[in-house]
ZAMI-324566 format. One record per residue (C-alpha): residue in one letter; residue number from 1; x, y, z. Coordinates in pm, whole numbers. Example, Ala and Ser with C-alpha at 12.3 -4.5 7.8 and 13.67 -1.06 7.14 Angstrom:
! ZAMI-324566
<resn A&resi 1&east 1230&north -450&up 780>
<resn S&resi 2&east 1367&north -106&up 714>
//
This chain:
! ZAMI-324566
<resn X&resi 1&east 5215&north -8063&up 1239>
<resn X&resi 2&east 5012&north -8285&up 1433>
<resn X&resi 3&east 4618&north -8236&up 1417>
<resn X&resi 4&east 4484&north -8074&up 1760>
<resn X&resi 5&east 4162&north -7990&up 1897>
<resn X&resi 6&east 4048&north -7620&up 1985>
<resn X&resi 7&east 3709&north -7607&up 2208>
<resn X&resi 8&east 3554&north -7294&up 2193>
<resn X&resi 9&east 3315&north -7211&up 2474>
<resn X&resi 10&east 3049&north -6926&up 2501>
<resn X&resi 11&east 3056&north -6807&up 2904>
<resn X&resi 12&east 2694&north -6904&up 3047>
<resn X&resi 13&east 2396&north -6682&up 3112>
<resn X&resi 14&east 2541&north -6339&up 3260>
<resn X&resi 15&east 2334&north -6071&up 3444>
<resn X&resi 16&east 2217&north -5773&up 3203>
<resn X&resi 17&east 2317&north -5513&up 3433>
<resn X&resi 18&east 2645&north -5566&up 3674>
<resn X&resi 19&east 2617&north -5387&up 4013>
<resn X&resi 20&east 2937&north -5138&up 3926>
<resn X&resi 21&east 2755&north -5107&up 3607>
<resn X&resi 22&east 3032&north -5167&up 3345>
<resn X&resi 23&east 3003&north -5448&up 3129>
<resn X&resi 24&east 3365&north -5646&up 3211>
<resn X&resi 25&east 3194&north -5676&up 3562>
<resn X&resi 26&east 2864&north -5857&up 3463>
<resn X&resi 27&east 2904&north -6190&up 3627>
<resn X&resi 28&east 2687&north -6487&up 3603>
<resn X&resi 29&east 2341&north -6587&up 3722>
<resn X&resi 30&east 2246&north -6882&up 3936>
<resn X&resi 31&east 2078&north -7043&up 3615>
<resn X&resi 32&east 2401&north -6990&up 3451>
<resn X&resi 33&east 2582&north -7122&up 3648>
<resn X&resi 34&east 2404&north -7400&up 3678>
<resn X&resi 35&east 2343&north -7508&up 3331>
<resn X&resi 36&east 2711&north -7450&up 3287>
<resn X&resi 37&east 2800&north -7682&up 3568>
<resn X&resi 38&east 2592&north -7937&up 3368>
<resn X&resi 39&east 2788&north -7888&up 3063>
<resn X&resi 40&east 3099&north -7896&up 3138>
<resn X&resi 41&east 3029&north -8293&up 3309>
<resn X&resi 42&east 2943&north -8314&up 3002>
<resn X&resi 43&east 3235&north -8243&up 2832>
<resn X&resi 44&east 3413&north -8487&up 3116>
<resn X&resi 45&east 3190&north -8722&up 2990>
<resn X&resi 46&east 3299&north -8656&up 2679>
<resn X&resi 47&east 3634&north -8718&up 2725>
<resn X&resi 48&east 3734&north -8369&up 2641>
<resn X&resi 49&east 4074&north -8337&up 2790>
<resn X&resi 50&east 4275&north -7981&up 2666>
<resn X&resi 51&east 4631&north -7914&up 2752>
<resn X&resi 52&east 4556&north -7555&up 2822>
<resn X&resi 53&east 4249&north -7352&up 2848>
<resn X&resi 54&east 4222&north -6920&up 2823>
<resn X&resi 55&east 3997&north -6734&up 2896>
<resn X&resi 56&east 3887&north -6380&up 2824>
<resn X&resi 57&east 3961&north -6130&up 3124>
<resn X&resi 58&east 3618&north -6013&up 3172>
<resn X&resi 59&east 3399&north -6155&up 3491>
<resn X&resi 60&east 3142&north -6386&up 3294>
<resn X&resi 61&east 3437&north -6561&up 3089>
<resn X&resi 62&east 3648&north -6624&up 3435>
<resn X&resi 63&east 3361&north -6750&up 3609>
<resn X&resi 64&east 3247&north -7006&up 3327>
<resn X&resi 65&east 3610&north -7099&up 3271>
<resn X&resi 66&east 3607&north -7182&up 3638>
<resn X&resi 67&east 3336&north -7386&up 3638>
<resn X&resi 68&east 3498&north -7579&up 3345>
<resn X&resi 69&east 3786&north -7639&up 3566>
<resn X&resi 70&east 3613&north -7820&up 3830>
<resn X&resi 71&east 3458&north -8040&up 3573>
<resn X&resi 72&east 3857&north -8095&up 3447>
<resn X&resi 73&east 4057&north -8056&up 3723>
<resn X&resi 74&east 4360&north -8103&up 3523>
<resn X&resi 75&east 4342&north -7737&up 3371>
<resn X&resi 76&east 4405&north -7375&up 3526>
<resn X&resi 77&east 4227&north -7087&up 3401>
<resn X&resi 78&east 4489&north -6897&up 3246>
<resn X&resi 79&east 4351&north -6527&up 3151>
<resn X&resi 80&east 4403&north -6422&up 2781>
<resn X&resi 81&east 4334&north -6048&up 2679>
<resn X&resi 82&east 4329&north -6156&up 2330>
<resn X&resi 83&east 3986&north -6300&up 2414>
<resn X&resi 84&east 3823&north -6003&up 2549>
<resn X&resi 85&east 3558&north -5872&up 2324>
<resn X&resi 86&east 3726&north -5725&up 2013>
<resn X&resi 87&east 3918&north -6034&up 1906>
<resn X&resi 88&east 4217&north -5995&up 1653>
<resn X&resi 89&east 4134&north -6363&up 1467>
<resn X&resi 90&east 4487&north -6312&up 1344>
<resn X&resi 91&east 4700&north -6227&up 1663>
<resn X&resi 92&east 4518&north -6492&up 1843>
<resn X&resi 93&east 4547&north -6747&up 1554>
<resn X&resi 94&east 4912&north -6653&up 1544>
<resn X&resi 95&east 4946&north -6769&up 1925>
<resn X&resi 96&east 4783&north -7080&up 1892>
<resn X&resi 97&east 4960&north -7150&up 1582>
<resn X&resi 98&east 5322&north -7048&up 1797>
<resn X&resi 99&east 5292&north -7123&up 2197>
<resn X&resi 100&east 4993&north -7358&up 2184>
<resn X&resi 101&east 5067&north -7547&up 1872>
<resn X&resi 102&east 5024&north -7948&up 1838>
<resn X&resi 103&east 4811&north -7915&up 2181>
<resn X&resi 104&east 4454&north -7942&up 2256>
<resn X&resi 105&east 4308&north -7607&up 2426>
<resn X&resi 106&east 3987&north -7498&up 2484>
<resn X&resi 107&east 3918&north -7070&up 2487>
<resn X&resi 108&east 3627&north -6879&up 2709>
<resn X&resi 109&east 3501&north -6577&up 2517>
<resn X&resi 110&east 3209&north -6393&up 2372>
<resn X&resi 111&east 2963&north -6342&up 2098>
<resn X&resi 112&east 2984&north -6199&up 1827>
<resn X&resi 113&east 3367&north -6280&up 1868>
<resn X&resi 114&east 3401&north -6664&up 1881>
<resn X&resi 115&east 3104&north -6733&up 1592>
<resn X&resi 116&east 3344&north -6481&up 1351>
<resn X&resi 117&east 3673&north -6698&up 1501>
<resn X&resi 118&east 3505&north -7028&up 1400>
<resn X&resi 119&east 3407&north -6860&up 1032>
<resn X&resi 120&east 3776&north -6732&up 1040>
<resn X&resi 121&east 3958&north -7131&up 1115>
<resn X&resi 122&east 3680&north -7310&up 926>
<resn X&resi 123&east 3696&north -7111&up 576>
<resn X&resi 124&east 3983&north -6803&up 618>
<resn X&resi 125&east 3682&north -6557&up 626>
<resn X&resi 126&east 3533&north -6411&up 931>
<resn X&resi 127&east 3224&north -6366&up 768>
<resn X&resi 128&east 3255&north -6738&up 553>
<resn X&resi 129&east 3033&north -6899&up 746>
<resn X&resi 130&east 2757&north -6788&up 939>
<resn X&resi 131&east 2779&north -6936&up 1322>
<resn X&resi 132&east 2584&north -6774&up 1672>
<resn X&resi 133&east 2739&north -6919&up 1952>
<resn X&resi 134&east 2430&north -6980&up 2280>
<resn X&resi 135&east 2552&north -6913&up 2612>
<resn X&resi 136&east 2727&north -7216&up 2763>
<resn X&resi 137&east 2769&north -7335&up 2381>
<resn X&resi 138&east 3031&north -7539&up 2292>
<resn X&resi 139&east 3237&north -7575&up 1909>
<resn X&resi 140&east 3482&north -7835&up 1896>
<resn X&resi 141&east 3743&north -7784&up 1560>
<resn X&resi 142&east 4021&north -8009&up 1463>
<resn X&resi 143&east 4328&north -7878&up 1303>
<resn X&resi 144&east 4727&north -7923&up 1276>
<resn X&resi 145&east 4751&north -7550&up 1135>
<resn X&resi 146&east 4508&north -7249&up 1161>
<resn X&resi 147&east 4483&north -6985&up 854>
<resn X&resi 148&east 4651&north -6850&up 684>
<resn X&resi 149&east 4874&north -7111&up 640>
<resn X&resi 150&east 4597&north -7394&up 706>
<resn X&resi 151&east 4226&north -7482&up 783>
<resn X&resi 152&east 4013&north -7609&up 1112>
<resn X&resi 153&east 3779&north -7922&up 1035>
<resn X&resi 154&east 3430&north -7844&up 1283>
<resn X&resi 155&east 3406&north -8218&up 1454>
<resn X&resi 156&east 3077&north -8097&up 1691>
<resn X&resi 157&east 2881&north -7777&up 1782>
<resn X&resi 158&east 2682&north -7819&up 2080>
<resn X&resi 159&east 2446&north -7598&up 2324>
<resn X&resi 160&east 2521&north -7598&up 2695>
<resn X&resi 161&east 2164&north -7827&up 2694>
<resn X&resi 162&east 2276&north -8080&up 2487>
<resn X&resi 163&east 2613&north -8113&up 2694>
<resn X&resi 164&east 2433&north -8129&up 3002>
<resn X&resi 165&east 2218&north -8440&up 2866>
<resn X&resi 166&east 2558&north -8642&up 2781>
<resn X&resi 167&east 2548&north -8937&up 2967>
//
């Protein structure tokens, strides 16, 4: 199977408290979505071009996944409930091994979630390797097949600052 990149991105800075009060409704702050903004030009500038990006369901996610897109107009946000806090590592590994295979996509989630996913592809453990995803935060892995049956390769891990100083 042909080797693929997966970009996993940590929404931006969210509000603490949402105005209906539940957490699936906090959306982000002006600062995030700012500093956001300025990553994701740098991931343009990057080159980074997915097939296909999903996010999590919840506000924050959909609203940093949106910002993405104007950065890369070539993608839709398409919503993934296997992204919403919670992850199953091995239902969502078993999608992108199936549907998404042999493409590049990039996924929207949340902490603790996407630091146990990237233990999870780089080492079959979610608890291998020890990762904390920063809002805005950006992992980029390379691999043909996920685990079980394979292994993800971590090419760059970068903070939403150090995307938005790519020139």
């Amino acid at each position: 199977m042909n080797e693929r990149r997966i970009y996993i991105v940590r929404h931006a800075i969210a509000e603490d408290v949402s105005h209906s009060g539940r957490d699936e409704d906090r959306a982000l702050t002006a600062e995030g979505r700012k500093k956001m903004k300025r990553a994701a030009r740098g991931l343009a500038t990057l080159g980074v071009a997915p097939h296909k990006l999903l996010a999590s369901p919840l506000v924050r996610a959909q609203q940093t996944a949106g910002i993405v897109v104007e950065a890369l107009p070539q993608l839709a946000v398409e919503t993934c409930d296997l992204l919403a806090p919670g992850v199953d590592e091995r239902a969502l590994t078993k999608l992108l091994n199936g549907a998404c295979a042999g493409r590049d996509v990039m996924l929207v989630g949340h902490e603790p979630d996407l630091g146990e996913l990237l233990s999870f592809w780089l080492t079959g453990s979610r608890g291998g390797v020890e990762t904390r995803f920063r809002k805005g935060a950006v992992a980029c892995i390379a691999s043909g097949t996920l685990p079980p049956m394979g292994k993800a390769v971590l090419e760059w891990f970068m903070t939403a600052a150090q995307l938005g100083s790519v020139e």
